[in-house]
N, C-alpha and C positions, 0 to 999 in steps of 0.2 A: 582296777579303778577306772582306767579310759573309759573301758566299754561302757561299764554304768553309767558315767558318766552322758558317754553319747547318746545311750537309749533309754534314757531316766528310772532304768530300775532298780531295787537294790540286789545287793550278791544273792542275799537268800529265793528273790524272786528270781534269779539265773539260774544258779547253781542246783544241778539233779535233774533240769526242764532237758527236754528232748528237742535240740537245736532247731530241729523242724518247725518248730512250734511258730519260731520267731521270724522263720520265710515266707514272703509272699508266696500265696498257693501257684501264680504261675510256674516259681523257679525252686518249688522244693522239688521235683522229680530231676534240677537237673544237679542242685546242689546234693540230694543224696548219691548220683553216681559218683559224685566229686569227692564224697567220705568216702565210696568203696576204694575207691581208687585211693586215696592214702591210708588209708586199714591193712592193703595191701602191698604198703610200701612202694608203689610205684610214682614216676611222679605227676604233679599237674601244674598245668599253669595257671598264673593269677586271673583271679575271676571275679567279675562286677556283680556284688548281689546286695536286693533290696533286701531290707531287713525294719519291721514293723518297729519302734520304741514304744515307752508303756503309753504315750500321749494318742498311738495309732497313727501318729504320722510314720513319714518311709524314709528311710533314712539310705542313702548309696556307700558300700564299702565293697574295696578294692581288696578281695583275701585270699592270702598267700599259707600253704601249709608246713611242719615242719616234723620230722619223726620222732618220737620224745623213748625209743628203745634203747636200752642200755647195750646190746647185743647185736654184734655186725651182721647180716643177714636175717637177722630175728623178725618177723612178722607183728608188726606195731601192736599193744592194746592201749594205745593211748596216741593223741594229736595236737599240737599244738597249733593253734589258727591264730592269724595275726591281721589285723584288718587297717587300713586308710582311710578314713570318711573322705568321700569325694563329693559329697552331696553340694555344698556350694559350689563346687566347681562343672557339675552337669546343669546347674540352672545358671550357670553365668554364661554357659554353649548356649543355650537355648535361647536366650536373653539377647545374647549378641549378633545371632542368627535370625529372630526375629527385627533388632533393630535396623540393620542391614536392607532386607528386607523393604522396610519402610521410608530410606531414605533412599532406595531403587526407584521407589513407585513412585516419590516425588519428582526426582528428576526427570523420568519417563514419561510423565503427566503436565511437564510445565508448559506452559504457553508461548516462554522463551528460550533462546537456543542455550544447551550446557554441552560444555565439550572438554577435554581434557588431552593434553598433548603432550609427549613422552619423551626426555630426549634419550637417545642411543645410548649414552653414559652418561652420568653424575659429571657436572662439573664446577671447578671451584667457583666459588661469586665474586674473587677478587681478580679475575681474569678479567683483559681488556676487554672494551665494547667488541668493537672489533670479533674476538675472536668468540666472544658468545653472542654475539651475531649470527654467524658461521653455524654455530648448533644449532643454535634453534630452529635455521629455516632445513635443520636436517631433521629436526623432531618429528615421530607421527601418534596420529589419532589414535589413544588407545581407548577411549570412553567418550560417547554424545547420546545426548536422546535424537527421538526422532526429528523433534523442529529444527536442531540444529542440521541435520540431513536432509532435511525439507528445504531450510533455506540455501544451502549448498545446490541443489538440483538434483538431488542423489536420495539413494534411501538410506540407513544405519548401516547396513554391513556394507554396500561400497563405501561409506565413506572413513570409516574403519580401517587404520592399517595405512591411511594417507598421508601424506609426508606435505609438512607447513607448506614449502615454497609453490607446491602444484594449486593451492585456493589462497594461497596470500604471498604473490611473486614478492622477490628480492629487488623489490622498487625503492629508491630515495623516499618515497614518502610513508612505505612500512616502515623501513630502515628505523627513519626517525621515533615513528611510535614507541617499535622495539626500544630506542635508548632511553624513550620517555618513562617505560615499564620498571628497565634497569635503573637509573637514577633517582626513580621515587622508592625504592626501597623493595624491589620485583613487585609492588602493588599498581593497580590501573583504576579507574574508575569514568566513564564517560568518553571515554578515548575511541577516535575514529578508525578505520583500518579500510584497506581499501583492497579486495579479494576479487578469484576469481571462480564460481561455480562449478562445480562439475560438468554441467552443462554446457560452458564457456561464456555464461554470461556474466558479467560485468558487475560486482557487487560493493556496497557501501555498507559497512555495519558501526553500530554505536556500541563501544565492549567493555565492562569491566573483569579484570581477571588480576589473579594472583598467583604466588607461587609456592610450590612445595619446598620446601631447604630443613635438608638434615645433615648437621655435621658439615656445616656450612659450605656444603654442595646442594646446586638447583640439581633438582628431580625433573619436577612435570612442573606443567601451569593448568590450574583451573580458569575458567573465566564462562560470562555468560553474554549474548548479545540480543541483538532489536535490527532487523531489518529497515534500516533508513535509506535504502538506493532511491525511492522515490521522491524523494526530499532530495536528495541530493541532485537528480536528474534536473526537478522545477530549478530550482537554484541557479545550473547551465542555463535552463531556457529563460529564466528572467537576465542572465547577467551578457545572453546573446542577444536579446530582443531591445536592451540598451542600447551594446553596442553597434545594431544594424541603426536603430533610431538616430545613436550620435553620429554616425559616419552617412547616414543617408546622401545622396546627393540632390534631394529630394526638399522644401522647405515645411518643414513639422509642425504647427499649433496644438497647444490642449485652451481649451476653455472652460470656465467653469458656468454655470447655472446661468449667469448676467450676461452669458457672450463676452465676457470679459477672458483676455490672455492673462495666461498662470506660468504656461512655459515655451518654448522656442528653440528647434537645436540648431545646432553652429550652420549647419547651410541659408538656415532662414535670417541671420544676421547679413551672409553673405551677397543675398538676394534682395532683400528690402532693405539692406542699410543700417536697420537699428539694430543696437545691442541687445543682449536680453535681460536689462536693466531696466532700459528707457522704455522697453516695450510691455514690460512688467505690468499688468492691471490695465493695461489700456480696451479702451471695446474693441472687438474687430473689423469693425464696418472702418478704422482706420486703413486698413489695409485695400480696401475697396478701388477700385480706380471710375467706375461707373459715375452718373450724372448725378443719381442719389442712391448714396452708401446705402444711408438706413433703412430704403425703400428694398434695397438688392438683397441685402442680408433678410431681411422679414420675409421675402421671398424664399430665401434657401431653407430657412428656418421653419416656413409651413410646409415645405414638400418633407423636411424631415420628420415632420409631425406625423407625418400620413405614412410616408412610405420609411422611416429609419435612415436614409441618404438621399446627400445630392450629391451630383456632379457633374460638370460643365468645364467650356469656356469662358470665360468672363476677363475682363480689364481688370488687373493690379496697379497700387501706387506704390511708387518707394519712399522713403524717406528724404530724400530730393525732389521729389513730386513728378519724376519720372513714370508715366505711364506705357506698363506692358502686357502684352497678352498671356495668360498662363490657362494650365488646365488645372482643374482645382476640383478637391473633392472635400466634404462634410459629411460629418457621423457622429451618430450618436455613441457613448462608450454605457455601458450597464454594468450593474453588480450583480451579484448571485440572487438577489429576487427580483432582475428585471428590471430595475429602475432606475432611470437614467440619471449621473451625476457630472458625466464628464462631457465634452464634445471634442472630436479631431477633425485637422485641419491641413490637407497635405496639397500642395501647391508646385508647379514646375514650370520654370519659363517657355513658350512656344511660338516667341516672337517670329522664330527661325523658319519655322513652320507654317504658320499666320505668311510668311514670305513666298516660300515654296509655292504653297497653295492657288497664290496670288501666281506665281510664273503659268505655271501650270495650266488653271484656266485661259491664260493669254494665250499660252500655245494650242489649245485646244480646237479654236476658232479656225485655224490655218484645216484641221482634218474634218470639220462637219461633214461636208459635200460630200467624200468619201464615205463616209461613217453612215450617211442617212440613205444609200444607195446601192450597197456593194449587198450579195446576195446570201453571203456567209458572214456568222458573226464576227466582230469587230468590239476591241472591246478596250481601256486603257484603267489600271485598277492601283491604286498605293499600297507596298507593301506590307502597310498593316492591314489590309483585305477593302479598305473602301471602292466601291466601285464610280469611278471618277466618268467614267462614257461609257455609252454602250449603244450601238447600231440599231436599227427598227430589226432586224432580221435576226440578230440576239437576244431580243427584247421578245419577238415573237418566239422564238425555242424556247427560253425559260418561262411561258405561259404568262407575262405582263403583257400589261396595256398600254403602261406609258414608261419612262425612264424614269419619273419620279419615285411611281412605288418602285422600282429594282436599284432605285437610288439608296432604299432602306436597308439593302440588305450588306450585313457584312459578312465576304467570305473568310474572312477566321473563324465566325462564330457556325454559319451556316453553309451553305453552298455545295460542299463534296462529299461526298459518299466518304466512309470509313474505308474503305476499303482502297483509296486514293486520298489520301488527306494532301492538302497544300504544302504540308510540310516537304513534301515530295518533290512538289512544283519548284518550291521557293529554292530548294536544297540545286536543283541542278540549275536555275539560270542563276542564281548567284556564280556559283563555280564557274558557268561556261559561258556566263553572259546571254543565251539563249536557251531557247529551247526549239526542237525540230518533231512534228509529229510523233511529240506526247500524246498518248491515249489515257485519257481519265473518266471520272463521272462527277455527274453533275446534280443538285437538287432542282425538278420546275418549279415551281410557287406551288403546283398543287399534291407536292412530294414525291412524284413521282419522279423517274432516275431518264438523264440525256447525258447520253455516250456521247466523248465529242474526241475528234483528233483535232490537239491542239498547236499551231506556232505563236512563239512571244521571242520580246525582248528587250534586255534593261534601255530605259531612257536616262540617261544624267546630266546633271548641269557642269558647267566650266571646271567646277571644283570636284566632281567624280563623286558628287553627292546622288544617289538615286531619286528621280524624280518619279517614277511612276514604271509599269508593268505595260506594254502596250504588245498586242497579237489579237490572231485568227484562230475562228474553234468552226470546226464542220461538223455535222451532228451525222455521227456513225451508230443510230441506236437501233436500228434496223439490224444490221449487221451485228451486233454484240448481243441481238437477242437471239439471232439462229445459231451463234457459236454458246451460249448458253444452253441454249436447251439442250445441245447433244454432249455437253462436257455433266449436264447434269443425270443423263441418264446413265453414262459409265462412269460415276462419281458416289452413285447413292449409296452403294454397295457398304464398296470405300469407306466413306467419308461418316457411316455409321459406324465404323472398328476403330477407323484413328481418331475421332473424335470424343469415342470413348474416356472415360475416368478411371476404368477400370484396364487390368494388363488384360491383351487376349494376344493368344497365338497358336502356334499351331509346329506338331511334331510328330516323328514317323515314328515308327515300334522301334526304335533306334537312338531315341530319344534327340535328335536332330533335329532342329531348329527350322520348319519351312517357310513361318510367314511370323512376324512379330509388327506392332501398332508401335504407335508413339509413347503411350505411355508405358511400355516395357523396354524401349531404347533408354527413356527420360531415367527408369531407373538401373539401369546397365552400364548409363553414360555411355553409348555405344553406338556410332553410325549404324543403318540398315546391312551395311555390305558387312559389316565385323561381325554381325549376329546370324546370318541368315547361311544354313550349312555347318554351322557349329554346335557342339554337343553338348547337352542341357548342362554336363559334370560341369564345361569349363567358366560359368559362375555362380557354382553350388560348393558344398562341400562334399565329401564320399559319403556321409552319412544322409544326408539330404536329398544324396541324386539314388541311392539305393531305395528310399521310402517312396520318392517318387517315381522310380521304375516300377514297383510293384502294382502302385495305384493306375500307372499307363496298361498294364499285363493287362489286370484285372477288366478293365475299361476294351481291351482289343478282347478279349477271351470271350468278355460276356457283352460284347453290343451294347453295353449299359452305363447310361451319365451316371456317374456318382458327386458327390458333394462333402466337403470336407474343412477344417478348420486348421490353419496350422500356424508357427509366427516365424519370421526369417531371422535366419541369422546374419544376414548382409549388415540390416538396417534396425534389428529390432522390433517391424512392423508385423502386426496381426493380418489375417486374408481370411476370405471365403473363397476357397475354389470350388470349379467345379469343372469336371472332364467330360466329353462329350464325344463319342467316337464321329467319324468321317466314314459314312460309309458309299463304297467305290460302284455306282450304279450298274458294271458290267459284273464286274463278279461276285457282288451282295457283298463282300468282305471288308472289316474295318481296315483300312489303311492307314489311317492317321486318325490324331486326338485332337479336338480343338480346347482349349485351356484356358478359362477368364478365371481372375483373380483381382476380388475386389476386397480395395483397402479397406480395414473397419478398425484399422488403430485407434482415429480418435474416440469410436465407439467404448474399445477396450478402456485407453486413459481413461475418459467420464467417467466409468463403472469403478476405476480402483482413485480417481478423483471423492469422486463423491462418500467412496468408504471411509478415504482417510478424512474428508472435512467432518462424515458423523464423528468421530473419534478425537478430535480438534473441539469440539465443541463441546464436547461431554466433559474434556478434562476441562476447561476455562469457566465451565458452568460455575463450582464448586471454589475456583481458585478467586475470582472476580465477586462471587456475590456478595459478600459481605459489604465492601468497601462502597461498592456501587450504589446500596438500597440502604446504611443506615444512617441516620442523620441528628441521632443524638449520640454524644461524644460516649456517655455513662453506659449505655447496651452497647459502643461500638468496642469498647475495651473490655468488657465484661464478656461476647462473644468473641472476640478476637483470643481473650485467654484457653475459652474455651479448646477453640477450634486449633488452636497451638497444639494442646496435649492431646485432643481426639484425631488429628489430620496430618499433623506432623512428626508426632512420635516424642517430643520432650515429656520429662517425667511430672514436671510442671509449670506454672509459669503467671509470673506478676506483672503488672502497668500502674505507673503511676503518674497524674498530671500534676503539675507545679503551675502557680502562678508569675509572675515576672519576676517578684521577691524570692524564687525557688521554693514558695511554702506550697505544701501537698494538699490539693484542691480536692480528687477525686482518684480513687482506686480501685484494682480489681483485682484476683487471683485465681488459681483453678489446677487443682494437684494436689492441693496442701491436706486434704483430709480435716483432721477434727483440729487444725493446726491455723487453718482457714483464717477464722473471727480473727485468732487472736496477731496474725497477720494485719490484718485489717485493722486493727486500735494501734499499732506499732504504727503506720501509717499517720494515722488518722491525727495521733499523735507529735508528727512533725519526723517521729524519727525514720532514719535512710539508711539501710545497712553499710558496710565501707563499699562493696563492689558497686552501689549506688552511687556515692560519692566520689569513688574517682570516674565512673563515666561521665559524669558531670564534668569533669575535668576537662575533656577530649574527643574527637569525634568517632574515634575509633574503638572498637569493642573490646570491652574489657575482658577477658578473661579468670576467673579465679575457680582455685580450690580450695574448700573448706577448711579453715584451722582453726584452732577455740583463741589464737593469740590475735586474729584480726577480726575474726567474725562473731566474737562474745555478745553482742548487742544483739545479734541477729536471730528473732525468735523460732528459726525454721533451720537453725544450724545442724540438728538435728538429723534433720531431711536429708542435709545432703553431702554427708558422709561418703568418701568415696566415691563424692563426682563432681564434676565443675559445672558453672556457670556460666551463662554466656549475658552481658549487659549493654547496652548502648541506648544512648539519647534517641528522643524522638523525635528528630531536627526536620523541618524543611524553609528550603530558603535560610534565612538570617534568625530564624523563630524555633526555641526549642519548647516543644510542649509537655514535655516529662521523658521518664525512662520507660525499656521495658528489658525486661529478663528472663531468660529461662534457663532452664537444668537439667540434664541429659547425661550418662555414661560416661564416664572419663574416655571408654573404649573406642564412644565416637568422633570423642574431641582428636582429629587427627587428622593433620595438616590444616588447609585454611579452609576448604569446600564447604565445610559448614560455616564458617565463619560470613562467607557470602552469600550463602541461602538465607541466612537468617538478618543479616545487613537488608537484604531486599523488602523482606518480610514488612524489620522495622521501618524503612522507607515510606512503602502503603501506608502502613497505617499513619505514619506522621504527614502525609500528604490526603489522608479522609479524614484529620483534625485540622487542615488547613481549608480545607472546602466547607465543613461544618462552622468556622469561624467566619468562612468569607460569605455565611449564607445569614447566620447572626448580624455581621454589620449590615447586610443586605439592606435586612427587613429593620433596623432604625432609622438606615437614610429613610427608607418612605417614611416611617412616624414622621421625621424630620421635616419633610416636603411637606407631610399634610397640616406642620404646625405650622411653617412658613405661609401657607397658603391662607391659614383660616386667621393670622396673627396680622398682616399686614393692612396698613390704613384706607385702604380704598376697595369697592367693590371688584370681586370678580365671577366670572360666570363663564361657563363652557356651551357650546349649545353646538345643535345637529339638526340642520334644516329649521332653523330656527326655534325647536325646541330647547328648552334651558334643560342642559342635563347635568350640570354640578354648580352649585353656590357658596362662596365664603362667605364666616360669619357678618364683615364689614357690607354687604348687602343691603343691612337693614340701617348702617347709618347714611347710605346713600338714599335709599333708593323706601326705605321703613319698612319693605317686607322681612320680613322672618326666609331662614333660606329655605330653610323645608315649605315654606309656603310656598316659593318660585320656583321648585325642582318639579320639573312634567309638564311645566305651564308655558306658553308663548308666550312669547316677549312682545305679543300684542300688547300687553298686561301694562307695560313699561313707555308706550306711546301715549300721545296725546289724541290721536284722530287714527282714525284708519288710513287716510291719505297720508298723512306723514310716514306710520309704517312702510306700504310701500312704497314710498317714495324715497327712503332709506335705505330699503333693498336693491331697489334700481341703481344705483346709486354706488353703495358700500359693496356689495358683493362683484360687480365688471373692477372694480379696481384691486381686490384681493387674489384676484386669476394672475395679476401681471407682476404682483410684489406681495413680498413675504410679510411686510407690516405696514399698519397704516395710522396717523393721526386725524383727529376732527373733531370739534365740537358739535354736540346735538341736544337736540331739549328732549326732555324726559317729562312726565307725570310721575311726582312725590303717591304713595299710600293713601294720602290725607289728601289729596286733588289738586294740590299747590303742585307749579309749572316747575323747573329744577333744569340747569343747562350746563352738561358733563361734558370732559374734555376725554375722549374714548381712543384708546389704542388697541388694534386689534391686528389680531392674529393667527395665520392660517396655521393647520397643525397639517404638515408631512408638506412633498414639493409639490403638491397639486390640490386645488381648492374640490378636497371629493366629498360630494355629501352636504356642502355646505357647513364642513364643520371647521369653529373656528373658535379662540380662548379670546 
């Protein structure tokens, strides 16, 4: 009875048939050896055989045989066969092997990092922070895609295997996360974590992750992240670019557009007296100490026009009326297209200096006679490079004419050869107080170089303040150019191998080290003497220094450069060598190899760079399009269902939007088969299955499995038989726009991993129903704006070079045109005379350049030729009067 059963046929249709009949043609040649072999009483083992039913489907049993002889040793004429249907259970292998599968490809394709970390043991969840602390930072990496190794510095399999504390140290501020993890119930969402690369570089990530618990012991944590280190880095630089600004010892202004003060840091209180209250909105030109403010400031103001800064000397006042000299500088601040909204303002008292200056020149006077006569230069310079004096006979070495123009120049900026910077100068008479036949170089005016042996020596006042640099310079350029030539012709050689980029050197058939460059020491880390006589093994490895003993054979054997590619293992860098023999002019015989090796790592990186960005881009295509490009709600759920069961692997899957009242607005589904519609009228309907209904409840995802005691209402109950549910709201922000669900394998509902893939999911889409709503309000405001426009009492007009290029209805009770009559037309149209027009422009437009609004009556001509006299407010559009355009 089973059997019939199984294979729908009746007994008479079995019984007397030749069992063969009923096997697939593959497996009857193997199932009749299977009869001989128990005909012969011998035995067999259980064997998997397809077997046709009468429907022509194939049915899987598992059959085992049995001797049905009365008679010990007797030779069977009869067998008894016992079978197992396995058939459901070969297509639920298959089933769960392709689901697998598909939830590999996802993770492996995601755009964000997924990782998975293991600890060494199961441990209870009621253990102290403390000591599950301790575990986890011993947990390692047993599952990530590639981004997540990407973003680490690594690729998948180093990063594989890797133990928590070596990319996220055992710092107070992990610590903390970690307890943050544990106290919310092992769940995370948005949580910061602050790691360190494989690389060693320095990492910030945004993470949500969960945890595995069975038998109320943690397992692993899944979790997924977002590279935010460079977010986190600005953050530093805005919160140090404060603190440099508040601590300045410097006085700080911002101004806005009117020249007016907005803000002041605590040195500038210090400095001019006021708080930064009382100074709050005031113009700047208060600050001024000159004869006239307003006059000085419109000065600084038009060089900024032109050139984006000034900066000077100029007279300050305090808020006591104290007048002092500062140096002060102005600037414009921009946004990102360029256009100016802010101005700064940074000022430093130099009264002290303004003093100095004044010594200075006094003493100066005592060395003229000196100075304008002696035959060698002569020279007295301030240590920020002004040159305070200089002798006729200075004057003529550096190719000037007069002291004025050498007066221009400063030796900070200009004057010394690179090769001699000041820094040099300044470094030793500082420390020694002088300096004695210094040898340096010099620039003339006509760029050309004067070698000079120099003496100097610090000048200072009473208080051990330095007043000024004063010495003799002798021009040695004569002499510096005959030791030049002969250093450069035993230098050319030279000075082409060490200045090289690439490693070259040079070795005997012995592999001896006879000459190496700089950039083979650079990578050695190795003085000239530690290399030079030592043998290539002792910074190679045996395997390394054998490859390339063969390649030096070869090269001595046969006279012959060869060329080669290989990557080191010191460093991980890639090379192009190439070997060169030496050959020895008396006896023709190669002696030695010469050996350049040029870097082309970065070449390498680019090449597996650029492989992996195609591969980055190919998976984001697919994962991003939807959300990006639809913008009605009705196709964005309608394909979003889709692309659930064709791209993700769920068996099916429903959306549904609610209004604020929770009533069901709009739906969609995709799985359901001929089950579909009638989905859709349950909906449509008002009604909510209960897995609906409690996600409603909560933010978190409901899980359920089918039962006829809670899911009776549910027209698709059906469906899903023997597998759960996964459901959660489509919240973003404080705004829930409905639900969405899907349905999948009981086999995969296991642990949370899915639980977070599919939270993200729902995320998108509830944040491409927040954009598609925020694009709806959008477009009312304007309707809004253009009834407010067309609704209010009094004429309005937009115009561009004094074309009318938009009109409100009220137009016509001003002015009796119709608006579409004055749209494209000059507002000659609107004048009495042609001389009044421009003499309105003259006029209205120089004062719209300096202010952003303006009032004034003017008389107009009425439609009907009657005179009409309007009270006009107008106004520029953007901060510059461009084009003439103006509402």
């Amino acid at each position: 009875n089973t059997i019939v059963k199984k294979l729908g046929f009746s007994k008479n249709e079995i019984i007397g048939k030749n069992v063969l009949d009923f096997i697939v043609p593959k497996q009857k040649e193997k199932v009749a050896a299977q009869l001989r072999r128990y005909f012969k009483g011998e035995f067999a083992p259980e064997t998997e055989v397809n077997i046709y039913a009468k429907d022509r489907s194939i049915r899987t049993l598992l059959f085992s045989s049995g001797n049905l002889s009365l008679k010990e040793k007797e030779q069977p004429d009869k067998v008894l066969i016992t079978g197992i249907d396995v058939t459901g259970y070969k297509r639920m292998e298959q089933a769960l092997k392709e689901s697998e599968h598909k939830l590999r490809s996802f993770i492996d394709s995601s755009s964000i990092g997924i990782w998975c970390f293991r600890l060494n043991n199961p441990i209870d969840i009621t253990l102290s922070d403390e000591k599950m602390l301790g575990e986890f930072f011993k947990s390692k990496c047993v599952e990530c895609n590639d981004t997540y190794a990407t973003m680490m510095g690594t690729t998948k399999n180093k990063i594989l295997g890797t133990v928590l504390n070596e990319v996220m140290p055992n710092t107070k501020e992990n610590r903390e996360y970690l307890k943050k993890f544990i106290h919310n119930n092992f769940k995370i969402s948005g949580g910061i974590s602050h790691e360190i690369g494989k690389n060693g570089l320095e990492k910030y990530f945004s993470n949500s992750m969960t945890a595995t618990i069975e038998d109320g012991k943690l397992i692993e944590a899944w979790g997924t992240q977002t590279d935010i280190t460079n977010l986190k880095q600005t953050e530093k630089k805005i919160k140090l670019l404060s603190q440099i600004t508040e601590n300045s010892p410097v006085a700080m202004v911002l101004l806005d557009m009117n020249k007016k003060i907005t803000y002041v840091n605590p040195f500038f209180s210090k400095l001019y007296g006021y708080d930064s209250e009382e100074i709050s909105n005031k113009p700047v030109a208060i600050l001024s100490g000159e004869d006239d403010p307003e006059k000085h400031y419109s000065n600084i103001f038009n060089i900024i026009g032109s050139k984006g800064l000034w900066r000077g000397h100029d007279r300050r006042k305090r808020k006591d009326g104290t007048i002092f000299w500062a140096s002060s500088s102005v600037t414009e601040i921009k946004d990102e297209n360029r256009n100016i909204f802010y101005y700064s303002e940074a000022s430093r008292d130099i009264s002290e200096q303004k003093r100095m200056e004044k010594a200075l020149h006094e003493s100066e006077k005592q060395f003229r006679t000196i100075f304008e006569n002696m035959t060698i230069g002569m020279y007295r310079t301030t240590p920020d490079g002004r040159i305070l004096m200089a002798n006729p006979a200075l004057i003529r070495m550096l190719g000037y004419s007069s002291f004025e123009e050498l007066s221009h120049r400063n030796l900070e900026d200009t004057g010394f050869e690179l090769r001699y910077p000041r820094s040099n100068f300044k470094q030793r008479i500082e420390s020694e107080g002088k300096v004695i036949e210094l040898e340096s170089a010099w620039k003339r005016r006509d760029g050309t170089t004067l070698f000079v042996r120099e003496n100097s020596r610090i000048i200072r006042d009473d208080n051990g303040n330095v007043l000024y640099y004063e010495g003799t310079v002798e021009d040695i350029t004569e002499r510096k150019k005959s030791e030049k030539e002969l250093q450069e012709s035993e230098e050319k050689y030279r000075s082409l191998i060490e200045s090289s980029e690439d490693s070259i050197y040079l070795v005997d058939k012995n592999l001896n080290y006879l000459h190496a460059n700089k950039k083979l020491l650079s990578r050695y880390e190795k003085p000239l003497k530690e290399v030079i006589g030592q043998n290539y093994s002792k910074f190679h490895s045996t395997e390394g220094t054998e490859k390339f003993s063969k390649k030096i054979r070869h090269v001595l054997e046969s006279a012959n450069p060869i060329t080669y590619e290989y990557k080191s293992r010191r460093d991980g860098k890639y090379f192009i060598r190439t070997l060169s023999p030496v050959i020895d002019e008396k006896t023709g015989e190669t002696s030695a190899v010469t050996v350049i090796s040029k870097d082309i790592t970065k070449r390498k990186w680019a090449e597996e760079r650029i492989e992996h960005l195609n591969k980055i881009i190919l998976a984001i295509r697919n994962v991003n399009q939807l959300i990006t490009k639809e913008n009605d709600r009705d196709n964005l759920i309608k394909k979003a269902c889709s692309l659930l069961v064709e791209k993700r692997g769920y068996l099916n899957s429903w959306i549904v939007l609610l209004d604020k009242s929770g009533k069901v607005i709009l739906n969609a589904n995709s799985g359901f088969g001929k089950l579909s519609s009638q989905l859709s009228e349950f909906f449509k309907s008002g009604g909510l299955p209960e897995c609906g209904r409690e996600a409603l409840k909560q933010s978190d995802i409901v899980i359920t499995e089918a039962k006829d005691s809670i899911c009776a209402e549910c027209p698709v109950l059906n469906l899903h038989s023997n597998k759960k549910t996964l459901t959660v709201r489509l919240e973003y922000g404080s705004n829930i726009y409905g639900l969405i669900s899907v349905t999948l394998s009981m086999v995969l509902v296991k642990g949370t991993q899915e639980e977070s893939l599919f939270g993200e999911v729902a995320g998108d889409i509830a944040f491409a129903l927040y954009n598609i709503e925020m694009e709806k309000e959008r477009k009312k405001l304007e309707e809004l704006e253009s009834s407010i426009l067309h609704s209010v009492p009094f004429a309005i007009v937009g115009l561009h070079e004094r074309q009318i290029t938009f009109a409100n209805e009220s137009v016509k009770d001003v002015f009796g045109w119709e608006a579409e009559e004055l749209i494209g037309k000059n507002t000659r149209i609107l004048y009495r005379s042609d001389e009044e027009y421009k003499e309105i422009a003259d006029h209205f437009y120089p004062v719209l350049e300096k202010q952003q609004y303006h009032y004034e009556e003017f008389p107009f001509r009425h439609k009907d030729g009657k005179d009409i006299i309007c009270m006009v407010r107008a106004s520029r559009i953007g901060e510059k009067l461009k084009e003439r355009e103006i509402v």
